[in-house]
C-alpha positions as CSV (number, residue, x, y, z in Angstrom):
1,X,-51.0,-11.1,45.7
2,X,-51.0,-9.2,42.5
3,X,-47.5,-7.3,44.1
4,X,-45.9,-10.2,44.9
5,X,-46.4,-11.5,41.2
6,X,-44.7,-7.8,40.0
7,X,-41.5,-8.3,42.3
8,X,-41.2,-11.8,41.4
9,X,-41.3,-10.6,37.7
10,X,-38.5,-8.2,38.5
11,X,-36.5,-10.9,39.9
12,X,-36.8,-12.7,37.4
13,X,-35.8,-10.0,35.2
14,X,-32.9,-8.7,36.7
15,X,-31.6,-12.7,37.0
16,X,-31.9,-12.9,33.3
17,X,-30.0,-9.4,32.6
18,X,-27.5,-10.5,35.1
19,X,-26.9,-13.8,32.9
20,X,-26.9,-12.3,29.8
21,X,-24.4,-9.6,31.3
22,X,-22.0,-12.8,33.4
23,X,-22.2,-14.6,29.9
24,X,-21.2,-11.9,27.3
25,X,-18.6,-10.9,29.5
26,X,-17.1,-14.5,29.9
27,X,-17.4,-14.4,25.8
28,X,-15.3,-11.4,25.6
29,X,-12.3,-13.5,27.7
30,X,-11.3,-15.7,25.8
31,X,-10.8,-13.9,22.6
32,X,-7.4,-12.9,21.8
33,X,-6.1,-9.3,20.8
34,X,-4.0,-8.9,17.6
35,X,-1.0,-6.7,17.7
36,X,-2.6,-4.9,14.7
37,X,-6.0,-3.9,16.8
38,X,-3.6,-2.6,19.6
39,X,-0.3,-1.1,17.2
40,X,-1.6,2.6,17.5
41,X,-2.5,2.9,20.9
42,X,0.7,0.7,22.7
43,X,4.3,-0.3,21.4
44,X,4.1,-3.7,19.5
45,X,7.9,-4.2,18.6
46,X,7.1,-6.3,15.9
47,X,9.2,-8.8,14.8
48,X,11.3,-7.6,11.2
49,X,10.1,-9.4,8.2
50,X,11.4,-10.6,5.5
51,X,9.3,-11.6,2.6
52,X,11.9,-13.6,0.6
53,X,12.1,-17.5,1.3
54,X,15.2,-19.2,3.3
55,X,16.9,-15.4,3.5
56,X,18.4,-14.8,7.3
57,X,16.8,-12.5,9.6
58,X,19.5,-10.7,11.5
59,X,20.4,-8.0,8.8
60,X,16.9,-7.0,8.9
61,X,17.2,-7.1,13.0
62,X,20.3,-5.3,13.3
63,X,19.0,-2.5,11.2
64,X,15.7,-2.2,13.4
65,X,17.9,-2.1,16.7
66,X,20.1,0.9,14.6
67,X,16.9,2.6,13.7
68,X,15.5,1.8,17.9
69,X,18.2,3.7,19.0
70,X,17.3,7.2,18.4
71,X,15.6,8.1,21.7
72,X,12.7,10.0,19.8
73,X,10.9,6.6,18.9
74,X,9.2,4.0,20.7
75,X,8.1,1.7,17.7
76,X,10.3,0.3,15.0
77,X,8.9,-2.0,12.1
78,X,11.3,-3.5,9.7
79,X,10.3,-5.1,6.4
80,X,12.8,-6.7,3.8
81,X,11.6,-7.3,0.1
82,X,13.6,-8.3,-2.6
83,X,14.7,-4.9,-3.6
84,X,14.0,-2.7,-1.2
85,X,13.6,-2.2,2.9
86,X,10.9,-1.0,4.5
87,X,11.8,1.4,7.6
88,X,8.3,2.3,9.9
89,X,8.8,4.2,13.0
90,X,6.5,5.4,15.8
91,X,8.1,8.9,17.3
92,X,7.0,10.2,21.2
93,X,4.9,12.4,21.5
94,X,6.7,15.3,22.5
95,X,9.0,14.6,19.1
96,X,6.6,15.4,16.7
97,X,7.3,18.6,16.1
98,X,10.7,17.5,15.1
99,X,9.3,14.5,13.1
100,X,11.2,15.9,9.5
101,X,14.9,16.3,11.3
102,X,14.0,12.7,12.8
103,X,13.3,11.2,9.4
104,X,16.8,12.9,8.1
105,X,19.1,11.7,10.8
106,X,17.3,8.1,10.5
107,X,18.1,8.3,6.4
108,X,21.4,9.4,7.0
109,X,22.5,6.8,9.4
110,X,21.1,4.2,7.2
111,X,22.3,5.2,4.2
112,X,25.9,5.7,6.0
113,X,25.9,2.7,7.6
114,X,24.0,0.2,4.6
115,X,25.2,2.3,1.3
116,X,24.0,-0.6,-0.8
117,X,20.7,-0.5,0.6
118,X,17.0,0.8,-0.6
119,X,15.1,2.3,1.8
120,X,11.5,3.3,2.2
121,X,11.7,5.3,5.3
122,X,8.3,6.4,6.8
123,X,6.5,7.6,10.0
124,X,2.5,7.0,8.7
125,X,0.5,5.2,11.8
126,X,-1.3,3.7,8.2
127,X,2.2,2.4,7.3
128,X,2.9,1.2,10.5
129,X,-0.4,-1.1,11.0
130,X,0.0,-2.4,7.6
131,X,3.4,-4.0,8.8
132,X,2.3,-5.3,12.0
133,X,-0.9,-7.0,9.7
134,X,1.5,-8.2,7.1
135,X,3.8,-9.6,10.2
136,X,0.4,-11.2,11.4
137,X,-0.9,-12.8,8.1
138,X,3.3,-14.2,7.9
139,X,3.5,-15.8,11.3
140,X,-0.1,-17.4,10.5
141,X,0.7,-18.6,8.0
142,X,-1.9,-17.2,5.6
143,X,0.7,-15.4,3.4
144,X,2.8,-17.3,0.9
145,X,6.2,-15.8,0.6
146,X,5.1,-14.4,-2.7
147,X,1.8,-13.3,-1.8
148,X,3.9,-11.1,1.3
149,X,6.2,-9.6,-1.1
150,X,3.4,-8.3,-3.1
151,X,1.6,-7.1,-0.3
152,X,4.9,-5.4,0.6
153,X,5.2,-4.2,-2.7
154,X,1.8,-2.4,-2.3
155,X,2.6,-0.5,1.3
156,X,5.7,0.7,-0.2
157,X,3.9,2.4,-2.6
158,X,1.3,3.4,-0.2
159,X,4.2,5.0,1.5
160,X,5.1,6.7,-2.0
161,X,1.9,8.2,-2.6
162,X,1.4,9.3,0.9
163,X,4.6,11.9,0.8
């Protein structure tokens, strides 16, 4: 009798692990996956930004398909401020070791092809995820146009102190 209790207990336990596992599983489902928890591990192709109001988009997306073309990168972030342009790249893995010709050829062509241009150019993974979050925080709307431009502001001169 005493047994039967015990393996009825066990049951009984392993029914109530197996809930708790079934429902913190069905949790974990529904929750969505920002691009910024993802942007080092997968390409995000973020959409360019620009943080001034009612300015057009496709100057900032023509430079980001320029900059996508060189075959040694798989991740290209574009960020327009007022005065200047924010370049971000990701480069392949077997590139790295190439990583400061990269960064010349990509400053050249810019600079030869936009003369009247500013650009930040940089390769940081730091840089990088900062531009998907400020992308994020812009499409939800939690970022005022000034309030981006600040932020902007800032990761440009992250990217300044970082070289």
């Amino acid at each position: 009798m005493e047994q039967r209790d015990g393996n009825q207990m066990k049951a009984i336990h392993r029914w109530i692990l197996f809930t708790c596992l079934l429902i913190l599983s069905s949790c974990n489902q529904t929750q969505q996956v920002k691009d910024s928890q993802l942007a080092l591990m997968k390409t995000t192709n973020p959409s360019p930004i620009v943080t001034e109001k009612n300015k057009d988009k496709s100057y900032v997306k023509e430079i980001e398909q320029d900059v996508s073309a060189f075959p040694e990168l798989y991740d290209v972030s574009v960020v327009k401020g007022k005065k200047d342009t924010l370049v971000v790249y990701k480069v392949k893995h077997l590139h790295r070791f190439k990583m400061k010709k990269i960064e010349k050829g990509i400053n050249k062509m810019l600079e030869k092809r936009y003369p009247d241009e500013n650009f930040t150019i940089s390769s940081d993974y730091k840089i990088f995820l900062e531009t998907v979050r400020l992308d994020e925080r812009m499409k939800n709307g939690n970022y005022t146009h000034q309030t981006a431009e600040k932020r902007f502001n800032e990761i440009v001169k992250m990217t300044k102190d970082l070289k």
